[in-house]
N, C-alpha and C positions, 0 to 999 in steps of 0.2 A: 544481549543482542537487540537490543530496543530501536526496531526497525518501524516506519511510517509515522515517525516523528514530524509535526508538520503537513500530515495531510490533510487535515480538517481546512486544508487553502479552500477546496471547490465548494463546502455548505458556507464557509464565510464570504465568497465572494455576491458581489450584488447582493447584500442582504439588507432590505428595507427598512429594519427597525436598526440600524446601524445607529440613524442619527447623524450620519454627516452625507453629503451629498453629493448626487452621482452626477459625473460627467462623462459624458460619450461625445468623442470625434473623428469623424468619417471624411475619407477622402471623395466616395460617392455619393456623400450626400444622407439626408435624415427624414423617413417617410412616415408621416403620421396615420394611421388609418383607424379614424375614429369610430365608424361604424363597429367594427370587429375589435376594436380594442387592444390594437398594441403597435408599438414602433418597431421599424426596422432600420436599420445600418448600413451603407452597404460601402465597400473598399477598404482594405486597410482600418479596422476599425478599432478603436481605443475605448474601454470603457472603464473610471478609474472611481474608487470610491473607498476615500481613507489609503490606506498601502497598500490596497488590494487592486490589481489591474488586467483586464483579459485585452487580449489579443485576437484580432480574427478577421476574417473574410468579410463575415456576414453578422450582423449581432439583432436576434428581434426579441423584445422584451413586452409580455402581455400583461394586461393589469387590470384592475374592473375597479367602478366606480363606487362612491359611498355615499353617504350623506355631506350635500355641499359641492358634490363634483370633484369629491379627495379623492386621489387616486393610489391603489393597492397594488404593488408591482406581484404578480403569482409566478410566473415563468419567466425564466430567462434564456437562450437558447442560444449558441455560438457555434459556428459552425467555420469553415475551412483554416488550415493551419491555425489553429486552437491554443494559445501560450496560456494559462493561467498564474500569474505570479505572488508570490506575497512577500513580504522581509526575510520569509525562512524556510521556502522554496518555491519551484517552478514548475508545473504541468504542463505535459506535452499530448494533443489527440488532434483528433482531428473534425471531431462533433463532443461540445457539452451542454447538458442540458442541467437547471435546478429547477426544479420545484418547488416552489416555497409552502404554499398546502400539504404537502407531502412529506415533504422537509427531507425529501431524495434529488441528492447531485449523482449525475451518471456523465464518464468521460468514454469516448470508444472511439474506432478508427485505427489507423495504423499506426506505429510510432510510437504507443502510449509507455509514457515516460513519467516518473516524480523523481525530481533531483532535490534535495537538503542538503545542507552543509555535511553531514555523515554518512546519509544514506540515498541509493537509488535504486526505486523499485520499477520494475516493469510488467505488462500483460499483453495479453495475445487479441484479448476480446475486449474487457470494459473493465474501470473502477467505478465502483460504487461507493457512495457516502450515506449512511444514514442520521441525518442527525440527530434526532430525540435519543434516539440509542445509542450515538458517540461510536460506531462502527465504520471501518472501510474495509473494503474487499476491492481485490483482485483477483480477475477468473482469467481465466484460459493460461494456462502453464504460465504462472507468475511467478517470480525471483525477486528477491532483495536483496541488496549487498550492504556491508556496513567493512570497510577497509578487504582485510582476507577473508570475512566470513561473506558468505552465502547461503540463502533457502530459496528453494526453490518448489513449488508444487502445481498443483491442479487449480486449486484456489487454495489465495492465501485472504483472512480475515481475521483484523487487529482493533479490539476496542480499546477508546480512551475513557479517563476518567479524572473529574476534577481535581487538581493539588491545592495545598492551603494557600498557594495565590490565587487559586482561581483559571489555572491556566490546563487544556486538557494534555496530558500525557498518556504513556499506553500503558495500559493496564496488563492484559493479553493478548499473545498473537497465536492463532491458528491455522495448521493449514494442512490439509485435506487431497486425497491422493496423489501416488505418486511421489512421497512425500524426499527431498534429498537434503541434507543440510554439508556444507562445506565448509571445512576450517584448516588454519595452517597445516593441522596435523592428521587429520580425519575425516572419513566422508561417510555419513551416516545416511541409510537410506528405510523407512519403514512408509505404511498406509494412512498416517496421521500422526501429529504431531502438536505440543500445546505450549507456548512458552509461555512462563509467570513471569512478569518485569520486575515486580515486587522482591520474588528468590534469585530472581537470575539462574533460574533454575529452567530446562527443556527436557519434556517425555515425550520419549516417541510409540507409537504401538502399532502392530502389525508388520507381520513377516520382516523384523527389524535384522538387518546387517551394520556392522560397524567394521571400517575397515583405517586398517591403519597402514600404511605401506604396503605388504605382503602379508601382513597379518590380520584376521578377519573373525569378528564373533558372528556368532545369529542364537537368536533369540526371539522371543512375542514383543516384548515391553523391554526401554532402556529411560535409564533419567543420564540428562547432561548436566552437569553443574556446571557452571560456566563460571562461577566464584574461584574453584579450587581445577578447575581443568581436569576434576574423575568422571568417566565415562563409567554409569552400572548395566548391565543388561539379564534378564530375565528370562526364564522360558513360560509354558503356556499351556492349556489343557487341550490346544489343538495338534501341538509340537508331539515329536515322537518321545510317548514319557514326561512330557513337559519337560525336557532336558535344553539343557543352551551347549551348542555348539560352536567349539572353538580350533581354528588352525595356524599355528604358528611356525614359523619359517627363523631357528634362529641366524643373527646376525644381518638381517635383513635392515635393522632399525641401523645399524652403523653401516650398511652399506650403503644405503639410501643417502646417510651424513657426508659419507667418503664422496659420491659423487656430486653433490653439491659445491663442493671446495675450490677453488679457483685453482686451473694449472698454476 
């Protein structure tokens, strides 16, 4: 389920040491304010640099000077209807701000959206990008989808890591209360959850249920293989006995098929 493929768009965009050059155009016009050190945008504002191009209202870009009068972009800052785009996906808020010192991208506002070719993830509150660390998060009951599958949690956060092109991929995704994952066949729900990109492999732990139609385990800790489609689950030394608990309903799984069927 290699989900947030492509979100590294927000630390790459406006980024300085790109090497190729940034153009911003405004339907309100372009305010330089030399004093305080940085430009603002205003209307309709385009600001494009390499494949990388935002969208917005308003766009003010701070920067401080060096030796020579070269100038050092630090912040970047976008604000109303917010589109972030790249060759291999779209971002949607409604304020983003990067930092370049910090080397922290944060998107918030309403609406927050990441569309890729596979996947679309959402949150309530903010994404965050860290980039020396190759991490993004999403907080506030945040969901991803990737075709039938779905997670959903509290917060979800997913690192990348470089592959032998050079290009980052996810490594791990985690995520943290609340935790639900949903699939053609099953909806599993525990307090934390870890998926390895590497095994294709997902553990969940805490007060974990797995339910399948009418039929339902619970357990402390379950692994999902996502290779072979086995679901294991475990019990716990908080459980009664550490026992796993199970209830099955048979003919449930064929009745469930039977009413799927076309009159």
């Amino acid at each position: 389920m290699p989900i947030f493929r492509g979100a590294q768009v927000f630390a790459q965009a406006l980024n300085p040491e790109a090497g190729e050059k940034l153009e911003i155009t405004a339907d309100g016009g372009l305010e330089w304010h030399r004093n305080e050190k940085f430009f603002r945008a205003l209307k309709n504002v385009r600001a494009q640099q390499g494949t990388l191009i935002i969208r917005s209202a308003v766009l003010i870009a701070r920067y401080k000077e060096g030796q020579g009068g070269a100038m050092t972009i630090q912040e970047v800052e976008a604000a109303g209807d917010v589109v972030i785009e790249s060759s291999e996906s779209k971002a949607y808020g409604e304020r983003a701000v990067y930092n370049i010192d910090k080397g922290q991208a944060v998107m918030t506002g309403k609406g927050l959206k990441l569309i890729t070719k596979e996947h679309t993830v959402t949150a309530r509150e903010r994404f965050e990008y860290l980039t020396t660390q190759g991490k993004l998060k999403a907080i506030g009951r945040a969901a991803a989808t990737q075709g039938e599958n779905r997670i959903e949690a509290d917060e979800l956060s997913a690192v990348f890591a470089q592959d032998k092109a050079g290009k980052r991929v996810l490594k791990t995704l985690e995520a943290n209360g609340n935790v639900v994952i949903t699939t053609p066949t099953e909806v599993l729900r525990g307090e934390r959850g870890v998926y390895n990109a590497t095994t294709n492999v997902a553990e969940l732990s805490g007060n974990v249920r797995i339910k399948r139609g009418d039929n339902e385990l619970e357990g402390d800790t379950a692994k999902v293989d996502m290779n072979t489609n086995v679901s294991s689950i475990t019990g716990g030394a908080k459980g009664p006995d550490g026992r796993v608990r199970a209830v099955f309903y048979p003919g449930s799984e064929k009745k469930k098929n039977e009413e799927k069927k076309p009159e």
